[in-house]
Structures are given as C-alpha cells and as structure tokens.
N, CA, C and O atoms as a GROMACS GRO file, in nm:
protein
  472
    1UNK      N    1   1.294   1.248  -2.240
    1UNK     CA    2   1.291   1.199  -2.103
    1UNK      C    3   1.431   1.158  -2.063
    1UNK      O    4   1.505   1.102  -2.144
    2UNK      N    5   1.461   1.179  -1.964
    2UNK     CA    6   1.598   1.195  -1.899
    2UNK      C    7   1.619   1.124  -1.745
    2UNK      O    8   1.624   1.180  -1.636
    3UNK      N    9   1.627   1.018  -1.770
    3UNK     CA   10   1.674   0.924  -1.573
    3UNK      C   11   1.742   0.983  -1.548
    3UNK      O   12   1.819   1.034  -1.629
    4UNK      N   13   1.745   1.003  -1.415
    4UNK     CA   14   1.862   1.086  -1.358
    4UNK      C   15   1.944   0.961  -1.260
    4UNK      O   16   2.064   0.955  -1.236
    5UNK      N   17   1.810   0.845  -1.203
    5UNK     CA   18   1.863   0.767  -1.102
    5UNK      C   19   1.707   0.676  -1.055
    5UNK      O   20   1.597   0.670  -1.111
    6UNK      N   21   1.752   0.624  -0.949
    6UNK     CA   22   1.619   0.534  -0.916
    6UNK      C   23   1.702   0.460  -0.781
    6UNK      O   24   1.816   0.429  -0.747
    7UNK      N   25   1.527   0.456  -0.717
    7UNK     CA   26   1.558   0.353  -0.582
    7UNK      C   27   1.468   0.273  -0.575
    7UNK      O   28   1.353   0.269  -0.618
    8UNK      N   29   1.542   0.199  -0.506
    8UNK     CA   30   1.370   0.076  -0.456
    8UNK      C   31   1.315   0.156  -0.359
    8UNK      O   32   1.351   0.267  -0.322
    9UNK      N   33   1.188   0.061  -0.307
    9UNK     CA   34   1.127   0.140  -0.215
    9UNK      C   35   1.076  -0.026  -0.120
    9UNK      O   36   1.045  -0.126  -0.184
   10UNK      N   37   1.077  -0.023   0.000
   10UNK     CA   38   1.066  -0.111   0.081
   10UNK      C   39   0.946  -0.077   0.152
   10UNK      O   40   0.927   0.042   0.126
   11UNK      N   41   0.838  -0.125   0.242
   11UNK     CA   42   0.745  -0.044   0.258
   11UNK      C   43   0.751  -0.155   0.409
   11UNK      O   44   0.767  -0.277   0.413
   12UNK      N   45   0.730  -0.052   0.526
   12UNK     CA   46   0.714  -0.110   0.676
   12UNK      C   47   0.600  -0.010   0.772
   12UNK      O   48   0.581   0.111   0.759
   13UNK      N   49   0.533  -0.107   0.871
   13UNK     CA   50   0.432  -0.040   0.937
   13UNK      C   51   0.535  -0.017   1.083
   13UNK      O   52   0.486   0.033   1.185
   14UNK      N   53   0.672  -0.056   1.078
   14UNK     CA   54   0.751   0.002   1.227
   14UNK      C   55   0.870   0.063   1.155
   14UNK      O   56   0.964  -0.005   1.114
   15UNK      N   57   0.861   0.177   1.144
   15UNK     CA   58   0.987   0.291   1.096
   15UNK      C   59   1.100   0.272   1.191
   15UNK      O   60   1.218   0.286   1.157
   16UNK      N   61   1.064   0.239   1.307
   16UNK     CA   62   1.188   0.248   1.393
   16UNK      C   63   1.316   0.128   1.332
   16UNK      O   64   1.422   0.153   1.274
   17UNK      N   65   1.241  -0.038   1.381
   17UNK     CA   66   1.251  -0.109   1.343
   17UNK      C   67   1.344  -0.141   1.226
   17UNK      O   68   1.454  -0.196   1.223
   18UNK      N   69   1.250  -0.079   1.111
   18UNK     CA   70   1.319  -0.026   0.958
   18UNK      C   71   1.449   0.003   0.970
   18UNK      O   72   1.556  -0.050   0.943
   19UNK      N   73   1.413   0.096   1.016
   19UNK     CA   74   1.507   0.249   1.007
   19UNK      C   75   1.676   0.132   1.067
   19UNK      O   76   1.765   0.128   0.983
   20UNK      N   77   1.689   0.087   1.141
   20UNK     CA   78   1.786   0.004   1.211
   20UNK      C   79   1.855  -0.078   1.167
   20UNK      O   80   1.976  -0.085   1.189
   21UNK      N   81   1.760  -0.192   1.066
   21UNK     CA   82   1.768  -0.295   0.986
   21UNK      C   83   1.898  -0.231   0.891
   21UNK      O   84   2.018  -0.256   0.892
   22UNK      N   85   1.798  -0.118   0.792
   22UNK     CA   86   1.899  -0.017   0.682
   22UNK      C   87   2.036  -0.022   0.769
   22UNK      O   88   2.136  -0.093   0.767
   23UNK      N   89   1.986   0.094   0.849
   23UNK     CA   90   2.108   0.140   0.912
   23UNK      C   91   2.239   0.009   0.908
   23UNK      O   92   2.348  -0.001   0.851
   24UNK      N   93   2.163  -0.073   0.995
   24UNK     CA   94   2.295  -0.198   0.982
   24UNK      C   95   2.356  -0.249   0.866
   24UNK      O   96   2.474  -0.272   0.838
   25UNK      N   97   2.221  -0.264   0.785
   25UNK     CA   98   2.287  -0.320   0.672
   25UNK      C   99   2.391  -0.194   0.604
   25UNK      O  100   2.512  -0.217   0.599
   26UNK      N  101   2.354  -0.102   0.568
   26UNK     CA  102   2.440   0.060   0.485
   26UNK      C  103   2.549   0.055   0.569
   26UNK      O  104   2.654   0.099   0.522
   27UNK      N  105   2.551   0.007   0.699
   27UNK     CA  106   2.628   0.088   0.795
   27UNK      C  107   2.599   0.235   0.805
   27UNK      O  108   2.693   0.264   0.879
   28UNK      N  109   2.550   0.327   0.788
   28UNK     CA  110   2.531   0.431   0.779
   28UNK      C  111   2.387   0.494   0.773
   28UNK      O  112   2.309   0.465   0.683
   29UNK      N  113   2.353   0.588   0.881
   29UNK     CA  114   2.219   0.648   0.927
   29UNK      C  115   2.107   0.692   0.764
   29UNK      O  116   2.169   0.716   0.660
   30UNK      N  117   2.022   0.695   0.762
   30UNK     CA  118   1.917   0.772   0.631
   30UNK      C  119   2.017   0.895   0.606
   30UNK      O  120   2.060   0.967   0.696
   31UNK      N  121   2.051   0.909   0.441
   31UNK     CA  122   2.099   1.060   0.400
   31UNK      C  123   1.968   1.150   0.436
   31UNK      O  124   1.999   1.269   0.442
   32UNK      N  125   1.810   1.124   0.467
   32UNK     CA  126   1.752   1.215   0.467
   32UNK      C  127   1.640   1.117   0.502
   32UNK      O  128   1.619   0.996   0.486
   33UNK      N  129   1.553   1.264   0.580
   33UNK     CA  130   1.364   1.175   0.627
   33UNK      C  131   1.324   1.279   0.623
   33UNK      O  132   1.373   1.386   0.659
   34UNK      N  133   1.173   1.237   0.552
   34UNK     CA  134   1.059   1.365   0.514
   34UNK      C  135   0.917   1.243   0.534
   34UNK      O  136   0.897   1.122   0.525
   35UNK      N  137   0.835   1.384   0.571
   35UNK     CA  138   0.663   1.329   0.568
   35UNK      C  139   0.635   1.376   0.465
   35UNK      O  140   0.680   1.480   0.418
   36UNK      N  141   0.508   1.260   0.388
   36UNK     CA  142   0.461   1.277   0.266
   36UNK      C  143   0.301   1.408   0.292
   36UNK      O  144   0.188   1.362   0.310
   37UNK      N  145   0.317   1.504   0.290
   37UNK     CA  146   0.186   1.565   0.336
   37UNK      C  147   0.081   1.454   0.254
   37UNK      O  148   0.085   1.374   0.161
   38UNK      N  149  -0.023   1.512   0.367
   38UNK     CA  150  -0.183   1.476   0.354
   38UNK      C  151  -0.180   1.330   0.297
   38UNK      O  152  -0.257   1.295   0.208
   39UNK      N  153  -0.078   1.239   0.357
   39UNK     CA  154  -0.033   1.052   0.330
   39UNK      C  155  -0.017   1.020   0.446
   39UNK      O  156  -0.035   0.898   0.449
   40UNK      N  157   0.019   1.078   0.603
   40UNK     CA  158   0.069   1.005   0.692
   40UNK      C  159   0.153   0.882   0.658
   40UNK      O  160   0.135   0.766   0.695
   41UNK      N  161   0.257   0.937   0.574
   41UNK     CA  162   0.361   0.844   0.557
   41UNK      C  163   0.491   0.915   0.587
   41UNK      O  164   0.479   1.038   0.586
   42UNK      N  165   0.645   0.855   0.622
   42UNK     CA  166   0.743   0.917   0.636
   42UNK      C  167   0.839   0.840   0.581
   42UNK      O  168   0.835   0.719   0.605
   43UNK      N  169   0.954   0.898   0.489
   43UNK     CA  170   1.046   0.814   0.375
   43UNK      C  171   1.144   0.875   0.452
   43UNK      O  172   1.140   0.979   0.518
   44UNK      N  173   1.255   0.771   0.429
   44UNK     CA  174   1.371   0.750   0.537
   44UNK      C  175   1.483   0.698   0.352
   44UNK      O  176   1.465   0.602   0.277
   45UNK      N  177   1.571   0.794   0.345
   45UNK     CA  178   1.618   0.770   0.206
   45UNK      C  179   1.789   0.715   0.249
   45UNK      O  180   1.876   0.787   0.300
   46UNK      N  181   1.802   0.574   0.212
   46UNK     CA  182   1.950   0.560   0.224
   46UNK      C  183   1.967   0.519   0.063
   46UNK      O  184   1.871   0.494  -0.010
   47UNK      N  185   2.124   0.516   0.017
   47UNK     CA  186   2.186   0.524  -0.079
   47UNK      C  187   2.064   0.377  -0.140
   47UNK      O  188   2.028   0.274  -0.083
   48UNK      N  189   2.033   0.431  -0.268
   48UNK     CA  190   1.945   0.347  -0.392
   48UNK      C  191   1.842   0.259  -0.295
   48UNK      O  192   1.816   0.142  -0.322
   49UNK      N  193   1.793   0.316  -0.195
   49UNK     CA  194   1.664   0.253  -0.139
   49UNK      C  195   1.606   0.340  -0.021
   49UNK      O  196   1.662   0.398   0.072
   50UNK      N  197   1.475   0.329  -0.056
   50UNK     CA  198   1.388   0.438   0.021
   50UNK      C  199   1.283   0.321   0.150
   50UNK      O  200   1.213   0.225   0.119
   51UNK      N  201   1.305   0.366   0.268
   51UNK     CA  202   1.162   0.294   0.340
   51UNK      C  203   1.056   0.429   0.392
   51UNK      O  204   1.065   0.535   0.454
   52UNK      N  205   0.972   0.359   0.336
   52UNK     CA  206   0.818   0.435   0.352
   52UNK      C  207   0.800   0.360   0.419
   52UNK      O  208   0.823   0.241   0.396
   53UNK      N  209   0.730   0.427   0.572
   53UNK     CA  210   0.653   0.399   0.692
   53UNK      C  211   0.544   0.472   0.676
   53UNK      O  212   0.522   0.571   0.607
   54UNK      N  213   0.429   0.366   0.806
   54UNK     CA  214   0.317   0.451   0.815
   54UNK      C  215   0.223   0.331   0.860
   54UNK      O  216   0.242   0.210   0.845
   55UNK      N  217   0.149   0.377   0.901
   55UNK     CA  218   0.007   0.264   0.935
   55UNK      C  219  -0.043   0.182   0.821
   55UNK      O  220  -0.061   0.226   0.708
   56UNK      N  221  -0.067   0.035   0.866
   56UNK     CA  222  -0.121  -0.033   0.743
   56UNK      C  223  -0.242   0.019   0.641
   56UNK      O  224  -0.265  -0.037   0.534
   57UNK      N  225  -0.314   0.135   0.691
   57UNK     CA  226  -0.416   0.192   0.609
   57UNK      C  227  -0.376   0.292   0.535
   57UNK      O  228  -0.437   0.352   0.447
   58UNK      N  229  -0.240   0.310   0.587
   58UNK     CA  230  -0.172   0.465   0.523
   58UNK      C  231  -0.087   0.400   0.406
   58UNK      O  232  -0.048   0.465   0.309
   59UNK      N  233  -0.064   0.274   0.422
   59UNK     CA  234   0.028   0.176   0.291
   59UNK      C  235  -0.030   0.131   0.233
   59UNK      O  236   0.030   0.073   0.142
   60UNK      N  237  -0.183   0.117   0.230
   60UNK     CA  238  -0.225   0.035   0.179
   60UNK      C  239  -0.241   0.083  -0.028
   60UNK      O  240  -0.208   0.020  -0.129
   61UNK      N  241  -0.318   0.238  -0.004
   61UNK     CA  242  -0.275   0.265  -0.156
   61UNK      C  243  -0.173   0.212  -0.223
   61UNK      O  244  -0.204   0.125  -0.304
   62UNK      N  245  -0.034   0.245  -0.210
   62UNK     CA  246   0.072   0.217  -0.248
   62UNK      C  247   0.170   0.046  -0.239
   62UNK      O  248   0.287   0.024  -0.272
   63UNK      N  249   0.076  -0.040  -0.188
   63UNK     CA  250   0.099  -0.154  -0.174
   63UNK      C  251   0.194  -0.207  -0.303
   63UNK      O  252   0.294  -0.271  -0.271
   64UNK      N  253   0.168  -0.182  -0.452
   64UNK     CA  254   0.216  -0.204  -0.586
   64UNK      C  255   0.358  -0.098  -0.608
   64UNK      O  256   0.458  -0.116  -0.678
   65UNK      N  257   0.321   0.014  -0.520
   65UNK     CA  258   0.487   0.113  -0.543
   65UNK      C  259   0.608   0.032  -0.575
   65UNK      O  260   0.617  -0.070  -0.506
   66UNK      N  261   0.679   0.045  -0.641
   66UNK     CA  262   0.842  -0.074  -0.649
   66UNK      C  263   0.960   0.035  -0.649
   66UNK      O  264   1.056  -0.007  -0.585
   67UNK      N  265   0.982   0.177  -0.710
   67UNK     CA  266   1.069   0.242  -0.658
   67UNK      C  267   1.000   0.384  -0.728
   67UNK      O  268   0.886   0.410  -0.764
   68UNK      N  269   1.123   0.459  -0.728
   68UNK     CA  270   1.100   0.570  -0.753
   68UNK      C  271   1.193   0.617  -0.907
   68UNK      O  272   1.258   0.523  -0.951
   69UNK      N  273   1.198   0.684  -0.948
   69UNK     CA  274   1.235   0.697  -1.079
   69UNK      C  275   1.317   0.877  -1.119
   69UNK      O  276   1.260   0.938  -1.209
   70UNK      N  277   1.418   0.935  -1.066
   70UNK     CA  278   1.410   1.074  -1.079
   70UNK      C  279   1.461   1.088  -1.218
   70UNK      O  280   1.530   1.010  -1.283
   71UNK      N  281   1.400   1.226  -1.254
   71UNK     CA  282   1.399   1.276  -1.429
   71UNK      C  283   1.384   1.415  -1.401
   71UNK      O  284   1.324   1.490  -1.324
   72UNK      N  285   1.495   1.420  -1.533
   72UNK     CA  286   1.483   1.547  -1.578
   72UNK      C  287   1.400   1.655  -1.600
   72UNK      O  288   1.433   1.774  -1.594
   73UNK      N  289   1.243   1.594  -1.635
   73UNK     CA  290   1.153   1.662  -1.672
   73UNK      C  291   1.026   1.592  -1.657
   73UNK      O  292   0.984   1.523  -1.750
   74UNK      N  293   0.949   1.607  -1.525
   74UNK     CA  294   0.815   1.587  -1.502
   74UNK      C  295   0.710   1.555  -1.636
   74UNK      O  296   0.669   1.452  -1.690
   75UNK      N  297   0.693   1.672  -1.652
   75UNK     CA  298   0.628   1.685  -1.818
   75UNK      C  299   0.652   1.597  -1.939
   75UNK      O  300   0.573   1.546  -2.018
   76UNK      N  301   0.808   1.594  -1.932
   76UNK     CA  302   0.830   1.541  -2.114
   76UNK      C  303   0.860   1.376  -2.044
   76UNK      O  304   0.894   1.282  -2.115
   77UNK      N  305   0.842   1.364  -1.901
   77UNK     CA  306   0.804   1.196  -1.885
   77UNK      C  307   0.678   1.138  -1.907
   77UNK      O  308   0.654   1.030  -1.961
   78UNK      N  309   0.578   1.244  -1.846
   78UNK     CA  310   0.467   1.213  -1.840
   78UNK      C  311   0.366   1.176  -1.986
   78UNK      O  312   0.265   1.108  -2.006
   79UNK      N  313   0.449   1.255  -2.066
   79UNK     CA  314   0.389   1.247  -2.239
   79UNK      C  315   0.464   1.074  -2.258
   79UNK      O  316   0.421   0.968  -2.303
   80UNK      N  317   0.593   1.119  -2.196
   80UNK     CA  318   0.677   0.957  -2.255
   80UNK      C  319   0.571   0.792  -2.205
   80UNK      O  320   0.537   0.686  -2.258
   81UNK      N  321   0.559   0.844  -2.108
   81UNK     CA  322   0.477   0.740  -2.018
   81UNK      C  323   0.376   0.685  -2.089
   81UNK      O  324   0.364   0.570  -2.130
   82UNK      N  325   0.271   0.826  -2.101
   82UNK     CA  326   0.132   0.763  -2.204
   82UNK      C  327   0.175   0.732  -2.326
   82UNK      O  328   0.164   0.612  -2.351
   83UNK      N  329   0.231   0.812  -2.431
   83UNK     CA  330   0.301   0.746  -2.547
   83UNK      C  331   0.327   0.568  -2.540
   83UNK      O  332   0.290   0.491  -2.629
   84UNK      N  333   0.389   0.532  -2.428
   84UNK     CA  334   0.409   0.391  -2.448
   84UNK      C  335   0.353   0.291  -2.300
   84UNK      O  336   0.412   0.216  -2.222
   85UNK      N  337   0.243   0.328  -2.312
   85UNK     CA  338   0.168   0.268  -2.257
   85UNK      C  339   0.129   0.232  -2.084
   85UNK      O  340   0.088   0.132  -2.027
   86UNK      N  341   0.162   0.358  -2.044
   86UNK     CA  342   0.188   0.392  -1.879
   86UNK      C  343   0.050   0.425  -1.846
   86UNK      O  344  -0.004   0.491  -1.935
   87UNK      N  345  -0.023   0.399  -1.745
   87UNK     CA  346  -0.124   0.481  -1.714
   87UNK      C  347  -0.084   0.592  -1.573
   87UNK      O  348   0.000   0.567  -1.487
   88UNK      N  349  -0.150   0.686  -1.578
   88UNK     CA  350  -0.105   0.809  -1.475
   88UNK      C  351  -0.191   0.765  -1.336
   88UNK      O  352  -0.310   0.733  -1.337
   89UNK      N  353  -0.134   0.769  -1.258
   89UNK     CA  354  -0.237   0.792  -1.105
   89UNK      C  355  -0.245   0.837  -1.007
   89UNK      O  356  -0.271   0.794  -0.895
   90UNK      N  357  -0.203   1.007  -1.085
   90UNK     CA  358  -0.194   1.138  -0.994
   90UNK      C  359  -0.039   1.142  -0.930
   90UNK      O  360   0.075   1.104  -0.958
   91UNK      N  361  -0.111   1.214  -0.824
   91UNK     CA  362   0.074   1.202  -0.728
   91UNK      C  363   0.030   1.204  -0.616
   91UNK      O  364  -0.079   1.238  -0.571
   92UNK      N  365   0.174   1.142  -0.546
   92UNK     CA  366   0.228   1.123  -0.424
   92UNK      C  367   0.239   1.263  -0.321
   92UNK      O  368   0.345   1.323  -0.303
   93UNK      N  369   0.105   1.303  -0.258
   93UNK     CA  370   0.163   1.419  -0.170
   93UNK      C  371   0.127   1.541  -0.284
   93UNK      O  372   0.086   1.530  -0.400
   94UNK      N  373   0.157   1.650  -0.212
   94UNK     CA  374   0.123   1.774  -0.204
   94UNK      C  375   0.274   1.861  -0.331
   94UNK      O  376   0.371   1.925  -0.291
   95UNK      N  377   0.239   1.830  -0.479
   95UNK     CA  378   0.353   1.852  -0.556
   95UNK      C  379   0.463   1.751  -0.509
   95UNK      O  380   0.581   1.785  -0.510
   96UNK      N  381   0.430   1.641  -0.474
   96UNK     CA  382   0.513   1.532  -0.529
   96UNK      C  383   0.508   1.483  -0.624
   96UNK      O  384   0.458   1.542  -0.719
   97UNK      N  385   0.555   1.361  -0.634
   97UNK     CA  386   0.598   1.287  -0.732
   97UNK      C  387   0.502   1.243  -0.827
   97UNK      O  388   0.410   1.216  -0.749
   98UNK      N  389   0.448   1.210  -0.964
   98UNK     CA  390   0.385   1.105  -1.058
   98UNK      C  391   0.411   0.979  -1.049
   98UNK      O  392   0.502   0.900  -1.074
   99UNK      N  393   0.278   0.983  -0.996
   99UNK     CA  394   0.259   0.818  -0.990
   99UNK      C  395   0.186   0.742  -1.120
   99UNK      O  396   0.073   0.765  -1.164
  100UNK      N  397   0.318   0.611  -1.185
  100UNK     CA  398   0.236   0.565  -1.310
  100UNK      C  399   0.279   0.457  -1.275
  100UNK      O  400   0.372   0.438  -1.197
  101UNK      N  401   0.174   0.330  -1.366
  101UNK     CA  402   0.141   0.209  -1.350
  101UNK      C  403   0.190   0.161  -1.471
  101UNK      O  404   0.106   0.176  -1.559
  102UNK      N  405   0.308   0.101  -1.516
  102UNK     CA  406   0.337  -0.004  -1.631
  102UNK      C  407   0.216  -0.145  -1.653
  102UNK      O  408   0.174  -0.223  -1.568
  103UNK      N  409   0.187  -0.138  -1.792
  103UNK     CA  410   0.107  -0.284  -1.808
  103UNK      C  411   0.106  -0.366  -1.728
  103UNK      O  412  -0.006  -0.408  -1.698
  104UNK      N  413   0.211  -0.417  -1.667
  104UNK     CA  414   0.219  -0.546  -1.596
  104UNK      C  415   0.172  -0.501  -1.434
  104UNK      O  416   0.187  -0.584  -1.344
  105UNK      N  417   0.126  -0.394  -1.410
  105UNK     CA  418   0.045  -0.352  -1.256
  105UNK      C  419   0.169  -0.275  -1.219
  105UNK      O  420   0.135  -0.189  -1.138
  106UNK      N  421   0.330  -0.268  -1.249
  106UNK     CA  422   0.380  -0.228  -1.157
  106UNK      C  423   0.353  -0.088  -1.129
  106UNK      O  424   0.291  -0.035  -1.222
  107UNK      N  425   0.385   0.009  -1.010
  107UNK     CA  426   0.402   0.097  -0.953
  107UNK      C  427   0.464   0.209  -0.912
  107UNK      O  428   0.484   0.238  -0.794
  108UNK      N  429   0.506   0.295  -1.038
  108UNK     CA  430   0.648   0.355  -1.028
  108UNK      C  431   0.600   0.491  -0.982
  108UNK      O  432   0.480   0.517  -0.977
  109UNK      N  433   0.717   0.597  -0.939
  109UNK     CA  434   0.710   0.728  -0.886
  109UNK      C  435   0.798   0.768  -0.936
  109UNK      O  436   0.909   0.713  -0.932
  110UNK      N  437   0.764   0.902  -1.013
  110UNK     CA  438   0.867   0.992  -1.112
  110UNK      C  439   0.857   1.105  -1.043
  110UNK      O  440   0.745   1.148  -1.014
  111UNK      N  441   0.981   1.177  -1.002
  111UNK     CA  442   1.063   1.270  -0.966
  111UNK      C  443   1.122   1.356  -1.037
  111UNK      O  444   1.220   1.312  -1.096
  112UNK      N  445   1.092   1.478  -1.056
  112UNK     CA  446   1.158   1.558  -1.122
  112UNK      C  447   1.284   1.653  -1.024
  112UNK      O  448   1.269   1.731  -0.930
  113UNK      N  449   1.446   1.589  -1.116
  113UNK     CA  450   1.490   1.651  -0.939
  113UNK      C  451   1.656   1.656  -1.059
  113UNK      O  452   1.732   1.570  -1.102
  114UNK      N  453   1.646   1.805  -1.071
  114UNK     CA  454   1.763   1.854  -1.166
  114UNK      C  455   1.897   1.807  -1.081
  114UNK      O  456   2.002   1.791  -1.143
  115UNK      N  457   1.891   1.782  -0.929
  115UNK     CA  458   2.044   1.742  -0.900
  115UNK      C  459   2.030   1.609  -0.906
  115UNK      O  460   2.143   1.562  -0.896
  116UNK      N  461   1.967   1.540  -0.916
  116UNK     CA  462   2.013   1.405  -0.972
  116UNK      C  463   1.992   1.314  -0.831
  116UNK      O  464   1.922   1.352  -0.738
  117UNK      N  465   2.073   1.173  -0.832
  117UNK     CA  466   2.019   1.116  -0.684
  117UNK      C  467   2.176   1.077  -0.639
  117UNK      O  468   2.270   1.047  -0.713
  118UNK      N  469   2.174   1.088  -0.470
  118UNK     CA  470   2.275   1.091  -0.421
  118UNK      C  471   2.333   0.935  -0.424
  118UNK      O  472   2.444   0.909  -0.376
   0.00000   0.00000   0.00000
C-alpha cells in the first residue's frame, strides 16, 4: 500500500457560501469541481482540502467522512485495510472512491490516483 497524499474534507449544505470562505482563505479559486454521480453531491478541491456540498439528506450518509486518502493501489489497500482492522463500506459514486471505517468510527475515502495529489 502506497499514500500518495490526503485531504480533509469539510462538509456544507451552501456550496456557494463554501466555495468563498476557501477561496479567501487559499486566496485562490478550487483547482477543480466535480458531481459525485447518483450522491447529489459536488466536491470543490483546493490545495489539501476538499468541500462536499449538497442537501442535508444528501450529507447525511457521509456525516463521519474526515478526508480522503489517495494510493497507489485500490486493491493492495483494500486487503491492507481488512488485514488491520478497517471495515469496507462500498464506494463513493459510480467507480469512485473506497469507503472504510477505522475502529474508532472514523471515515476515510481511498483513491486510487497514479498522479498523486496536487
């Protein structure tokens, strides 16, 4: 298993709002925004922190999410995960991400993403 990088993840029911806050604080606009298919959610990615928007019923699954996690290899995380004590809980979207739960409840999202994080 191989980190490549990681972000937090902030979670808001006004994207606009959000989106502004970042902006001010980064000084600088989202490197990137995508919709999560079949989630009605939309991630707004600035440098080592992600905001996920969406309606409070559309956040509500993911309420426990804390960041995201990118790796080398989907697969040889997912063995790493259960090996030491991760439970799996599917994925995020349509061939997104693995979603696993550390003992203590937290909420992570593994990314398999060979260029690494910006």
């Amino acid at each position: 298993m191989n980190v490549l990088g990681s972000v937090g993840i902030v979670r808001s029911t006004d994207r606009d709002a959000a989106v502004r806050r970042y902006e001010a604080l980064f000084g600088v606009p989202p490197l990137r925004q995508f919709s999560i298919p079949g989630r009605q959610l939309t991630v707004d990615v600035f440098s080592g922190l992600s905001v996920l928007s969406g309606e409070p019923s559309a956040l509500a699954p993911l309420a426990d999410l804390r960041a995201t996690v990118f790796v080398g290899s989907l697969p040889e995380t997912e063995t790493k995960l259960r090996q030491t004590g991760w439970a799996t809980e599917g994925r995020l979207g349509a061939g997104g991400g693995l979603l696993a739960r550390d003992p203590d409840g937290n909420l992570i999202e593994f990314v398999e993403d060979p260029r690494g994080v910006q």
